[in-house]
PDB file of N, CA, C and O in Angstrom:
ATOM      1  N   UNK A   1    -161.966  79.914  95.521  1.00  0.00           N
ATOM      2  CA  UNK A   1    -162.638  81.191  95.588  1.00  0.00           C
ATOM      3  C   UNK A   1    -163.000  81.595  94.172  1.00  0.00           C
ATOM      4  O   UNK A   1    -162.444  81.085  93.199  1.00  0.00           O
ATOM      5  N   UNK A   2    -163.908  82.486  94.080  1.00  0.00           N
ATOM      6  CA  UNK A   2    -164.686  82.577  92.820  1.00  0.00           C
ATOM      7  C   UNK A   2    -165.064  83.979  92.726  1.00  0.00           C
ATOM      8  O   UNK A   2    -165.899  84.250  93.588  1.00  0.00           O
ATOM      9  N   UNK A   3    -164.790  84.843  92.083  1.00  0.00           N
ATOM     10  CA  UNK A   3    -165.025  86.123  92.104  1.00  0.00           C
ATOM     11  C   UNK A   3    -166.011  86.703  91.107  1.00  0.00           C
ATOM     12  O   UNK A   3    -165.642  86.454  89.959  1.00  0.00           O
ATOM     13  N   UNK A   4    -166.971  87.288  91.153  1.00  0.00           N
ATOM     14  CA  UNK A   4    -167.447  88.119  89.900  1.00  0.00           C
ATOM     15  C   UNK A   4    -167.097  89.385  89.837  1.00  0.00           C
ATOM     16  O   UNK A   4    -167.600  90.117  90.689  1.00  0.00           O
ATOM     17  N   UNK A   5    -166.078  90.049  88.749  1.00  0.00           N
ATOM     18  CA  UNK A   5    -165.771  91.185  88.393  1.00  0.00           C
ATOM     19  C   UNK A   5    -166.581  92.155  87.607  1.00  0.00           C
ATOM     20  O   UNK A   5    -166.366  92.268  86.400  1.00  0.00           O
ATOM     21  N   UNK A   6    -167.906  93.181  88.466  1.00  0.00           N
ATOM     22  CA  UNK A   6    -168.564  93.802  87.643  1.00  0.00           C
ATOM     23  C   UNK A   6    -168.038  95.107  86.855  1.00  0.00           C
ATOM     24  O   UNK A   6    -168.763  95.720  86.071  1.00  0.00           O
ATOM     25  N   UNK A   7    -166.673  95.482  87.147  1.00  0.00           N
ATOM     26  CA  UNK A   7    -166.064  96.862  86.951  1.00  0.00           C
ATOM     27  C   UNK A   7    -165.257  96.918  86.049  1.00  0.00           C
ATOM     28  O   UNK A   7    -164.512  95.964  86.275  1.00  0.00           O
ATOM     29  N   UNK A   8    -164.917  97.405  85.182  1.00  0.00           N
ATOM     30  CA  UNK A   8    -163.958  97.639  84.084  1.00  0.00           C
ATOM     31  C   UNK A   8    -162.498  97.435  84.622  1.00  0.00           C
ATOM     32  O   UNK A   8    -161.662  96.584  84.318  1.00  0.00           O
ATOM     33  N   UNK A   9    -162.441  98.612  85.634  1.00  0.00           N
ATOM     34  CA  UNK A   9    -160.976  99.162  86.643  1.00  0.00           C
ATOM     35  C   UNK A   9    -161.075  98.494  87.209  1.00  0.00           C
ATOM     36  O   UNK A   9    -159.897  98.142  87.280  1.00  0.00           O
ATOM     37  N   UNK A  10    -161.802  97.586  88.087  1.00  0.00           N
ATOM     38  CA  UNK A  10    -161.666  96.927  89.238  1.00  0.00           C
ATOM     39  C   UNK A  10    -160.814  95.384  88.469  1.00  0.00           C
ATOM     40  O   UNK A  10    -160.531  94.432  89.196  1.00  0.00           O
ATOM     41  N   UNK A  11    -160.602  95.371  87.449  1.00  0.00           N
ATOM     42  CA  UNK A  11    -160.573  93.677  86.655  1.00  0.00           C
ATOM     43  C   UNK A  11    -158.791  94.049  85.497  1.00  0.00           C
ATOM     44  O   UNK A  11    -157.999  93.289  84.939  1.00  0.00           O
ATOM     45  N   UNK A  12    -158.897  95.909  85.654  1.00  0.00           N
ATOM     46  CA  UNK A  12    -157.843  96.028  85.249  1.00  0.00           C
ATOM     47  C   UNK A  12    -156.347  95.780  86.298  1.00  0.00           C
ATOM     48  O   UNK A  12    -155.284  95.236  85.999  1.00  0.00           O
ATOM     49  N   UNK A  13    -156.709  96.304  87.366  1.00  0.00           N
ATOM     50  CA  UNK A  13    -156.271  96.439  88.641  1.00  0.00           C
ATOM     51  C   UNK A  13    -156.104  95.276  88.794  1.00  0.00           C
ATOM     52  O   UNK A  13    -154.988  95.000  89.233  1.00  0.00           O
ATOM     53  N   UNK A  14    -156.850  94.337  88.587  1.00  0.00           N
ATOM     54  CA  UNK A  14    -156.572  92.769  89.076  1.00  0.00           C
ATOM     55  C   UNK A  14    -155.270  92.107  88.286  1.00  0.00           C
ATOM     56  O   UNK A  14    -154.274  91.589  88.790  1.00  0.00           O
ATOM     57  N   UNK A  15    -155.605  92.293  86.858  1.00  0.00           N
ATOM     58  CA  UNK A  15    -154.582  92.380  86.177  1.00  0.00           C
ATOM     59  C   UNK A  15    -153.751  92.577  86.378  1.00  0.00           C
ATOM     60  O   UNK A  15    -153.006  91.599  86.324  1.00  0.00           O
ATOM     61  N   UNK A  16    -153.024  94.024  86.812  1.00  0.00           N
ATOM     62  CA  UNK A  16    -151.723  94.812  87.053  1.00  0.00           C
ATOM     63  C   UNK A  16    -151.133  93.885  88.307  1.00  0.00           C
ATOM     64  O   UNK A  16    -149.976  93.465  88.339  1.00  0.00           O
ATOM     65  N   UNK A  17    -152.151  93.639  89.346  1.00  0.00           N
ATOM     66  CA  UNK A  17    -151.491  93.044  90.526  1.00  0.00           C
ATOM     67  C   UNK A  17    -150.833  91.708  89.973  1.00  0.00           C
ATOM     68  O   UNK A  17    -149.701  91.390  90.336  1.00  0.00           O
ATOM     69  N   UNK A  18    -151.612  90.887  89.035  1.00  0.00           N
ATOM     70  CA  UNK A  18    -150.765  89.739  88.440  1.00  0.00           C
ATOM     71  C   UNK A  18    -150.259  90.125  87.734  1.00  0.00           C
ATOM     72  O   UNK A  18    -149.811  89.055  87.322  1.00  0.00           O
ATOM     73  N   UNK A  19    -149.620  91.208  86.754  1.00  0.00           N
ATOM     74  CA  UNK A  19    -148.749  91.577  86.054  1.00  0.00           C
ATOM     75  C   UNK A  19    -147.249  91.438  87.042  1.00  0.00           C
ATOM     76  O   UNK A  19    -146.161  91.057  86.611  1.00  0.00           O
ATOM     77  N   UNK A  20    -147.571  91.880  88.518  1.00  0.00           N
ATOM     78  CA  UNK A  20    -146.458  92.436  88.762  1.00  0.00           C
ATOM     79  C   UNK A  20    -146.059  91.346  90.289  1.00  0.00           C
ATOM     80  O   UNK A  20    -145.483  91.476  91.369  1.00  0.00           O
ATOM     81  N   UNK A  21    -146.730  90.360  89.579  1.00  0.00           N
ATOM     82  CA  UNK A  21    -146.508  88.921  90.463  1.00  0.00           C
ATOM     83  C   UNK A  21    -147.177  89.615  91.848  1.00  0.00           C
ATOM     84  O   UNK A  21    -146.282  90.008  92.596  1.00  0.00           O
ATOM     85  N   UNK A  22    -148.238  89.807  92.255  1.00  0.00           N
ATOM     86  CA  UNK A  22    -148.340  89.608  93.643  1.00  0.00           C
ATOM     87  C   UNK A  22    -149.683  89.332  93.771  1.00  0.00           C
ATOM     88  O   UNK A  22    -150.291  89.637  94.798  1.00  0.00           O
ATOM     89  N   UNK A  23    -150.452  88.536  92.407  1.00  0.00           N
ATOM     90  CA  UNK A  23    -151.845  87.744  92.670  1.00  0.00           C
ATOM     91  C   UNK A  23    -151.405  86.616  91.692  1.00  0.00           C
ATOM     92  O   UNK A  23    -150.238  86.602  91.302  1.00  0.00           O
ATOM     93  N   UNK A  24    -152.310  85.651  91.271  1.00  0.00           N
ATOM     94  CA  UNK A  24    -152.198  84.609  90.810  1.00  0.00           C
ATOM     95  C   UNK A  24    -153.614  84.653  90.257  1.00  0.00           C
ATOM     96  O   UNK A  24    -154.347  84.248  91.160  1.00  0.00           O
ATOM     97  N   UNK A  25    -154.438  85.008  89.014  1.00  0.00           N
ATOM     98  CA  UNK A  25    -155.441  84.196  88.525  1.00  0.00           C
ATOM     99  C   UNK A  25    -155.332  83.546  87.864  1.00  0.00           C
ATOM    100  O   UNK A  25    -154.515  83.712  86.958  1.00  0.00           O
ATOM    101  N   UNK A  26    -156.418  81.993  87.995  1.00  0.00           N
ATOM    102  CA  UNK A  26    -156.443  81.107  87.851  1.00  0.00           C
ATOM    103  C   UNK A  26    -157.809  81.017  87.316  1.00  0.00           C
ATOM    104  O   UNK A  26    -158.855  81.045  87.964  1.00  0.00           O
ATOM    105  N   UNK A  27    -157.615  80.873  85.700  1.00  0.00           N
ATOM    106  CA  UNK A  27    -158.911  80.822  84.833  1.00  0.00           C
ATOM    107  C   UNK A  27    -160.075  79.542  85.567  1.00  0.00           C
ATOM    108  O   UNK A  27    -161.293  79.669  85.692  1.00  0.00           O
ATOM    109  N   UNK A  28    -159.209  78.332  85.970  1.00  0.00           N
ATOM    110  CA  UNK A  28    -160.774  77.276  86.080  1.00  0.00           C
ATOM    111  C   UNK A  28    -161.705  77.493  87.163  1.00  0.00           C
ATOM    112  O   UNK A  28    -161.383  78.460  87.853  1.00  0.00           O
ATOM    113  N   UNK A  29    -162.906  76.818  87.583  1.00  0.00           N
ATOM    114  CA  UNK A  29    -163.492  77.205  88.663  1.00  0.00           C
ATOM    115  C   UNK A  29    -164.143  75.961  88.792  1.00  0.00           C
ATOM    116  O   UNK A  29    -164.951  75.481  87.997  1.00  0.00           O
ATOM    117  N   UNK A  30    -163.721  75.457  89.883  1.00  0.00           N
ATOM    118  CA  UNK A  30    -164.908  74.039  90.447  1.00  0.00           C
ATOM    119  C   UNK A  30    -165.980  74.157  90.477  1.00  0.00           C
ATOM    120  O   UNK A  30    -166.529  73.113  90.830  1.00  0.00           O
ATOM    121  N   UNK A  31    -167.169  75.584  90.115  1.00  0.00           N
ATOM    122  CA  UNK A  31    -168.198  74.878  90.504  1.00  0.00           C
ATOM    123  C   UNK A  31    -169.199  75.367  89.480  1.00  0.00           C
ATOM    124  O   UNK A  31    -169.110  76.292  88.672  1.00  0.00           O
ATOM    125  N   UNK A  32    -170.292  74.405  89.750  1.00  0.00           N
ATOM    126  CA  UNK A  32    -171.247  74.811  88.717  1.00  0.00           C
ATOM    127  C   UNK A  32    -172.746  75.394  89.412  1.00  0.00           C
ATOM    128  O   UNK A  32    -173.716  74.824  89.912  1.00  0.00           O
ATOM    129  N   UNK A  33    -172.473  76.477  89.223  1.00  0.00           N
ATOM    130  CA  UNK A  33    -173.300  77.214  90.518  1.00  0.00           C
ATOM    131  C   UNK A  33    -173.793  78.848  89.841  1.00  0.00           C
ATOM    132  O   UNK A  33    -173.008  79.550  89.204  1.00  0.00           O
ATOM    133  N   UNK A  34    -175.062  79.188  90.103  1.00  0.00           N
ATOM    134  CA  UNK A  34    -175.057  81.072  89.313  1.00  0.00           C
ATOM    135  C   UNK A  34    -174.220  81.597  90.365  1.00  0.00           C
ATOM    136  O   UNK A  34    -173.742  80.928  91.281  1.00  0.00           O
ATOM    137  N   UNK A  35    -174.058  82.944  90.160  1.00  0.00           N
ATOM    138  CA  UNK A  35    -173.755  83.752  90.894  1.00  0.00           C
ATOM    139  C   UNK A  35    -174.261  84.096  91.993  1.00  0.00           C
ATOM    140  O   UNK A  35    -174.415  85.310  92.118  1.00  0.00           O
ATOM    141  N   UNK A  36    -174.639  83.328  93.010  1.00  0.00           N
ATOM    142  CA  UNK A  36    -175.730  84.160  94.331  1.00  0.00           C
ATOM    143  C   UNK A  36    -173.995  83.715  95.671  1.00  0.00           C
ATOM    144  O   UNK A  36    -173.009  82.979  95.649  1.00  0.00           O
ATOM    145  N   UNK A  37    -174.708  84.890  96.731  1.00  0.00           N
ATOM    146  CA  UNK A  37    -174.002  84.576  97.972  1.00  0.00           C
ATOM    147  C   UNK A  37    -174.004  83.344  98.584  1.00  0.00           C
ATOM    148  O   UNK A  37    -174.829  82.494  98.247  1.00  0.00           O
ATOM    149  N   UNK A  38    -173.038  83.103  99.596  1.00  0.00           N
ATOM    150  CA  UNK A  38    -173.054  81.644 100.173  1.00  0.00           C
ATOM    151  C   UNK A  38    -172.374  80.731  99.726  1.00  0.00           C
ATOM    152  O   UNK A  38    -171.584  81.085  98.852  1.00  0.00           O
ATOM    153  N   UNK A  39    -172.373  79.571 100.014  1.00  0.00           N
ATOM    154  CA  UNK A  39    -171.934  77.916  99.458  1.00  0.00           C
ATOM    155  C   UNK A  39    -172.273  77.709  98.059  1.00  0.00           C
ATOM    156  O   UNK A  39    -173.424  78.021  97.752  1.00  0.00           O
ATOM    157  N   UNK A  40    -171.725  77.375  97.397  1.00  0.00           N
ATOM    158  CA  UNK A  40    -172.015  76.764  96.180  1.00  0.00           C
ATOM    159  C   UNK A  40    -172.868  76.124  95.978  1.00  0.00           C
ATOM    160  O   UNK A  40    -173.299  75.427  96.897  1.00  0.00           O
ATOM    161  N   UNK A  41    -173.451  76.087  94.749  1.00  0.00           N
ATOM    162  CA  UNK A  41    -175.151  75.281  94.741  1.00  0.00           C
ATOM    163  C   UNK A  41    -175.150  75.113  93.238  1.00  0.00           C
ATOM    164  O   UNK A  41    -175.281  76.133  92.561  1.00  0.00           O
ATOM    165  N   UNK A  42    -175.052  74.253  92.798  1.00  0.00           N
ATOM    166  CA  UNK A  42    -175.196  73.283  91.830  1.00  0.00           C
ATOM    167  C   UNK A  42    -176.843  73.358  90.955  1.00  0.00           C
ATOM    168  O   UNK A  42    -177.908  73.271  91.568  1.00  0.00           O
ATOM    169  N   UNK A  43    -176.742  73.530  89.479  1.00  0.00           N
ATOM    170  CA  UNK A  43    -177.423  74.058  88.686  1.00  0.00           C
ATOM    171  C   UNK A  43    -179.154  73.730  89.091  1.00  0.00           C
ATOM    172  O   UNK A  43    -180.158  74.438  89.015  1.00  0.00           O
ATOM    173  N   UNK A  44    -178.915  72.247  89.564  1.00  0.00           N
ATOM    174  CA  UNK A  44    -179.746  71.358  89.541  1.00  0.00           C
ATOM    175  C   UNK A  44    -180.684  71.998  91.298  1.00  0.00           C
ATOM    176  O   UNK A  44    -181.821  72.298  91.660  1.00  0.00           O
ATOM    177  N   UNK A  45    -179.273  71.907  91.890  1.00  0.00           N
ATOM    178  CA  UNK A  45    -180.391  72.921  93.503  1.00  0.00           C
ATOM    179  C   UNK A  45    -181.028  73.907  92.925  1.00  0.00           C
ATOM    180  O   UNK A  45    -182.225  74.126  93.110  1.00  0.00           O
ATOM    181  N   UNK A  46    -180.275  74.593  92.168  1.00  0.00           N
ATOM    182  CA  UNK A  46    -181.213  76.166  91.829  1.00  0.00           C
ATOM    183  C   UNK A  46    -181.930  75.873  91.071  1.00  0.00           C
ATOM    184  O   UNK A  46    -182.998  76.218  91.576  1.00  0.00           O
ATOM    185  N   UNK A  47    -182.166  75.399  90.036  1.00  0.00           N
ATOM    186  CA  UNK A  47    -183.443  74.813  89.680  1.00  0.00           C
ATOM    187  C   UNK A  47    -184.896  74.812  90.308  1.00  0.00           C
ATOM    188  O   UNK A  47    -185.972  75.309  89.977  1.00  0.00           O
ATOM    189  N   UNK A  48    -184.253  73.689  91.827  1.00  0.00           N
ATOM    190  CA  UNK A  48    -184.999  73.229  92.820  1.00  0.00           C
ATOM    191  C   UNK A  48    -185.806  74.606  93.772  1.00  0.00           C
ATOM    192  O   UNK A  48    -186.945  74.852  94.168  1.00  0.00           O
ATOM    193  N   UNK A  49    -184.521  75.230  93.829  1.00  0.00           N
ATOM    194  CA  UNK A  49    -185.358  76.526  94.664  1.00  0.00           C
ATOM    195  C   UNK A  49    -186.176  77.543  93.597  1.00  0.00           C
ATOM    196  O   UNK A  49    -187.140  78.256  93.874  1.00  0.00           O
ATOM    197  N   UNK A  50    -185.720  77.444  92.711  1.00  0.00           N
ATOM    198  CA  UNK A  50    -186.637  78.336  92.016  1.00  0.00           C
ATOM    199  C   UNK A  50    -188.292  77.598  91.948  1.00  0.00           C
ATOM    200  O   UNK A  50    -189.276  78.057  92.527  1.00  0.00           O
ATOM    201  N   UNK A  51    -188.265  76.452  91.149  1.00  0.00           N
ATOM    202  CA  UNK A  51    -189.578  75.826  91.151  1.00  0.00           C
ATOM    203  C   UNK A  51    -190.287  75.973  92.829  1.00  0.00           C
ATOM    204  O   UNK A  51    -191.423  76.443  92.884  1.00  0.00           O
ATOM    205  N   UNK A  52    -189.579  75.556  94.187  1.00  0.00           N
ATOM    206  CA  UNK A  52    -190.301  76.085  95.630  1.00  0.00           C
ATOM    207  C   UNK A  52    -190.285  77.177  95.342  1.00  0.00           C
ATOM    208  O   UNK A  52    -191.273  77.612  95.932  1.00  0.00           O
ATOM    209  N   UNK A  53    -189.629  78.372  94.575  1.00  0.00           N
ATOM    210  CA  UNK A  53    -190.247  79.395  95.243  1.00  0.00           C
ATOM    211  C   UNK A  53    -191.747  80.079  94.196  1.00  0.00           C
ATOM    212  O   UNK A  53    -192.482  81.030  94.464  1.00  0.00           O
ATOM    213  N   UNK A  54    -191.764  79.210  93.068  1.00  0.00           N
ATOM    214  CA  UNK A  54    -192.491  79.536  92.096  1.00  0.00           C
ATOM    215  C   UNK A  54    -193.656  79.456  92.787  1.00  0.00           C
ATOM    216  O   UNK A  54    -194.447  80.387  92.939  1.00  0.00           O
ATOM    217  N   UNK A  55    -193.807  77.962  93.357  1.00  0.00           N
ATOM    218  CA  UNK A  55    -195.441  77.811  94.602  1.00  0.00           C
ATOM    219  C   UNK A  55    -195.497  78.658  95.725  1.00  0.00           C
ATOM    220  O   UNK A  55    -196.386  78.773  96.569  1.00  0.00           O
ATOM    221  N   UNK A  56    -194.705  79.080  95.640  1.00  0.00           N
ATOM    222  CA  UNK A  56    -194.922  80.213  97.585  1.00  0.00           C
ATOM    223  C   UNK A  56    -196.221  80.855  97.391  1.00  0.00           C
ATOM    224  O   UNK A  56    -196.711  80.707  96.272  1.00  0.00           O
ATOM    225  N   UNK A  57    -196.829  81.485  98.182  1.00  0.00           N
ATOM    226  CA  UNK A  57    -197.637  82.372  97.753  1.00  0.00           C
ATOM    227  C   UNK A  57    -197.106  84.007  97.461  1.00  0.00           C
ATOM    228  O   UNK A  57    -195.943  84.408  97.506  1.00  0.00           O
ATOM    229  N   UNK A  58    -198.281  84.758  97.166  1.00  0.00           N
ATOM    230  CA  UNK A  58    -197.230  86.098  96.501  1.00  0.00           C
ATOM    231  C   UNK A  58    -198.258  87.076  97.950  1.00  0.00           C
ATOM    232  O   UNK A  58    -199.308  87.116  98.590  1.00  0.00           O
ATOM    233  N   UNK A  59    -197.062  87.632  97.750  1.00  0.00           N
ATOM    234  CA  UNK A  59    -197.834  89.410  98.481  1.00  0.00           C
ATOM    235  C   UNK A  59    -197.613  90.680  97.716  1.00  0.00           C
ATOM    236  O   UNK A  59    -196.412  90.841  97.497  1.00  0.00           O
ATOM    237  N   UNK A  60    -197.932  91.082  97.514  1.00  0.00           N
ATOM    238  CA  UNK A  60    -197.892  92.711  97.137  1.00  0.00           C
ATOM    239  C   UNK A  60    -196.267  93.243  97.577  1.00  0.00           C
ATOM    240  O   UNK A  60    -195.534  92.590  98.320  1.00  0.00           O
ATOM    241  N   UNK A  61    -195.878  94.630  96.914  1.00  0.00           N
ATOM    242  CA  UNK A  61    -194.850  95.600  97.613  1.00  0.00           C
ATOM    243  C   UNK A  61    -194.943  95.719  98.667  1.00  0.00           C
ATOM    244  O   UNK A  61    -194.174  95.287  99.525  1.00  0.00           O
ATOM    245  N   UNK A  62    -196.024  96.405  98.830  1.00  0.00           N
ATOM    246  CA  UNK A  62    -196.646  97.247 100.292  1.00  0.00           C
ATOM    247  C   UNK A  62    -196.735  96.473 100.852  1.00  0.00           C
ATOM    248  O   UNK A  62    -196.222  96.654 101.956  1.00  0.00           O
ATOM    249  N   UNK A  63    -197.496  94.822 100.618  1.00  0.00           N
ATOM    250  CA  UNK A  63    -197.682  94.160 102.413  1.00  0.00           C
ATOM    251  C   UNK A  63    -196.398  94.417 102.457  1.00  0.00           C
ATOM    252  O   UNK A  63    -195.942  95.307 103.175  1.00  0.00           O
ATOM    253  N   UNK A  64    -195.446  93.429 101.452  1.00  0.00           N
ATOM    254  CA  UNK A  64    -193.973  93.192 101.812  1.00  0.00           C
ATOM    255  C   UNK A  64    -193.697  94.621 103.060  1.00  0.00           C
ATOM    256  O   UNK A  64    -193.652  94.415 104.273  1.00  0.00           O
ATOM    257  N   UNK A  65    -193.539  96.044 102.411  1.00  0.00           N
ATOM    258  CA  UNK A  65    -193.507  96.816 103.399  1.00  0.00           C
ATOM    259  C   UNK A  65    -193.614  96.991 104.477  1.00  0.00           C
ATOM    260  O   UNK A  65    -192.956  97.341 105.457  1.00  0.00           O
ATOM    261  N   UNK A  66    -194.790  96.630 104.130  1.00  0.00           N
ATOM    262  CA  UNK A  66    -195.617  96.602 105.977  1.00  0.00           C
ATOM    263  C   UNK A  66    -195.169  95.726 107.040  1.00  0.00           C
ATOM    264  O   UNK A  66    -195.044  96.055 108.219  1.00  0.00           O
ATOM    265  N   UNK A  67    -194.886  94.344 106.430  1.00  0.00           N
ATOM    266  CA  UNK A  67    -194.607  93.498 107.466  1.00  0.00           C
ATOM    267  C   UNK A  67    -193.180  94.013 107.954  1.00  0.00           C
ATOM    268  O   UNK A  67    -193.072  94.157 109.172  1.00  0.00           O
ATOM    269  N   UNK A  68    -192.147  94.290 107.218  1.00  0.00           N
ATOM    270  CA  UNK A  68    -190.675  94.724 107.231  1.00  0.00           C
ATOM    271  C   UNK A  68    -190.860  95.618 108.358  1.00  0.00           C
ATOM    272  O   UNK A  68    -190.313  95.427 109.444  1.00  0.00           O
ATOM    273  N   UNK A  69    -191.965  97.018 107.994  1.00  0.00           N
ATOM    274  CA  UNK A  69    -191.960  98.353 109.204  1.00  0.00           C
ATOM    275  C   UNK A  69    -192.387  97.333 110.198  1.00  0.00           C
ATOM    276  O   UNK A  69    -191.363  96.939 110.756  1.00  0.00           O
ATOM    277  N   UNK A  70    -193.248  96.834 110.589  1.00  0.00           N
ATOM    278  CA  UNK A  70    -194.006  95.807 111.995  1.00  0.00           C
ATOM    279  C   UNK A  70    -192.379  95.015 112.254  1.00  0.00           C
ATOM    280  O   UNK A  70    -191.962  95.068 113.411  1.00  0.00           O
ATOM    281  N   UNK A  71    -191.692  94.466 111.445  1.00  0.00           N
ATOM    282  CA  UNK A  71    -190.987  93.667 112.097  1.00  0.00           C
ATOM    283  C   UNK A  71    -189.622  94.215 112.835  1.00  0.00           C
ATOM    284  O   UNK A  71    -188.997  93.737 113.781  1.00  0.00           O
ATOM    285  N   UNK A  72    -189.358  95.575 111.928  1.00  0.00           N
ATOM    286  CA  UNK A  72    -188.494  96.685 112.254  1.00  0.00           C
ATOM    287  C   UNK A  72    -188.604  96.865 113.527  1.00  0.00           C
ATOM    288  O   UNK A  72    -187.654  96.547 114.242  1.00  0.00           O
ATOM    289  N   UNK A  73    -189.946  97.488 114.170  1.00  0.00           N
ATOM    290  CA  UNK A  73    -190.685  97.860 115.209  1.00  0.00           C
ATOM    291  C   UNK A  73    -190.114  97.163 116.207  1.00  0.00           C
ATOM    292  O   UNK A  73    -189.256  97.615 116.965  1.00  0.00           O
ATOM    293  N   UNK A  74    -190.688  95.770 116.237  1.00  0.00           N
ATOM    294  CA  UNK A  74    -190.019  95.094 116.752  1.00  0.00           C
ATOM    295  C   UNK A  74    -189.196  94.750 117.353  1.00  0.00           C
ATOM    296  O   UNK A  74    -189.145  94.512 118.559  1.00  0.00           O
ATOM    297  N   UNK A  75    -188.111  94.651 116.229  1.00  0.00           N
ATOM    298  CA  UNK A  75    -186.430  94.119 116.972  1.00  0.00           C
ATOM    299  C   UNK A  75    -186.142  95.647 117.869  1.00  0.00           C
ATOM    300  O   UNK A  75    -185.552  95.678 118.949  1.00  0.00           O
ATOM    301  N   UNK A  76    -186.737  96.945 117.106  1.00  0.00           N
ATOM    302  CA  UNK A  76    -186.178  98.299 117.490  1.00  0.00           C
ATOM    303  C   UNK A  76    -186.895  98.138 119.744  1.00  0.00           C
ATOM    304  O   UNK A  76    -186.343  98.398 120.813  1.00  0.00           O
ATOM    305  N   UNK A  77    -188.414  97.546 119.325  1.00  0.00           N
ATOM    306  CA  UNK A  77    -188.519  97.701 121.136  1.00  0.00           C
ATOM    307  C   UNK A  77    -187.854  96.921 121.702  1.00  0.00           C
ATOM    308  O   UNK A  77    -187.532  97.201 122.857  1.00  0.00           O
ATOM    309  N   UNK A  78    -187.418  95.708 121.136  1.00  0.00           N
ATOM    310  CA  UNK A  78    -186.321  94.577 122.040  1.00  0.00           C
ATOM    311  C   UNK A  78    -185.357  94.883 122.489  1.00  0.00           C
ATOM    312  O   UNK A  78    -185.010  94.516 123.612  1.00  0.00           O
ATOM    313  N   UNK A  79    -184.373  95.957 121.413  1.00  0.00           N
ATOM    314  CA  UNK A  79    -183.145  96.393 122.081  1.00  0.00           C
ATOM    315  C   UNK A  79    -183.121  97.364 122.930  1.00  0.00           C
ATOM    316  O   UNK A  79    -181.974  97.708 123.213  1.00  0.00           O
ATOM    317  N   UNK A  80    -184.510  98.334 123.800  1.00  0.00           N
ATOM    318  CA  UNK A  80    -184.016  99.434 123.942  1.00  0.00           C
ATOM    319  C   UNK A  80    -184.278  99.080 125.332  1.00  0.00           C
ATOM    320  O   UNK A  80    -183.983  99.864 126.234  1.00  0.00           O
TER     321      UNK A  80
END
């Protein structure tokens, strides 16, 4: 497990709990991966997805928007 600690307190706290024996951190980390959600992914995948996503094509904010409200719409008439 692999944690990123963005909080000052939240990393002090972590601390105290291994101060007072009832965590264990463990400086190494198996993987060589950025920080994103999910499975681990190796420098060389992300690389890979970045360059696919460099060719995607682009849309605007607003389409982005638009399609999101239409797709909202959507799932909202399916469930009712």
């Amino acid at each position: 497990m692999t944690l990123q600690i963005n909080d000052e307190d939240a990393l002090k706290t972590l601390l105290e709990l291994e101060r007072r024996h009832y965590i264990s951190i463990l400086e190494n980390s198996n993987t060589n991966s950025p920080s994103l959600p999910g499975s681990p992914m190796s420098q060389s995948e992300f690389e890979k997805l970045i360059a696919e996503a460099e060719q995607s094509p682009l849309i605007t904010l607003n389409e982005a928007k638009e399609k999101w409200a239409r797709q909202k719409e959507r799932f909202q008439q399916s469930i009712r």
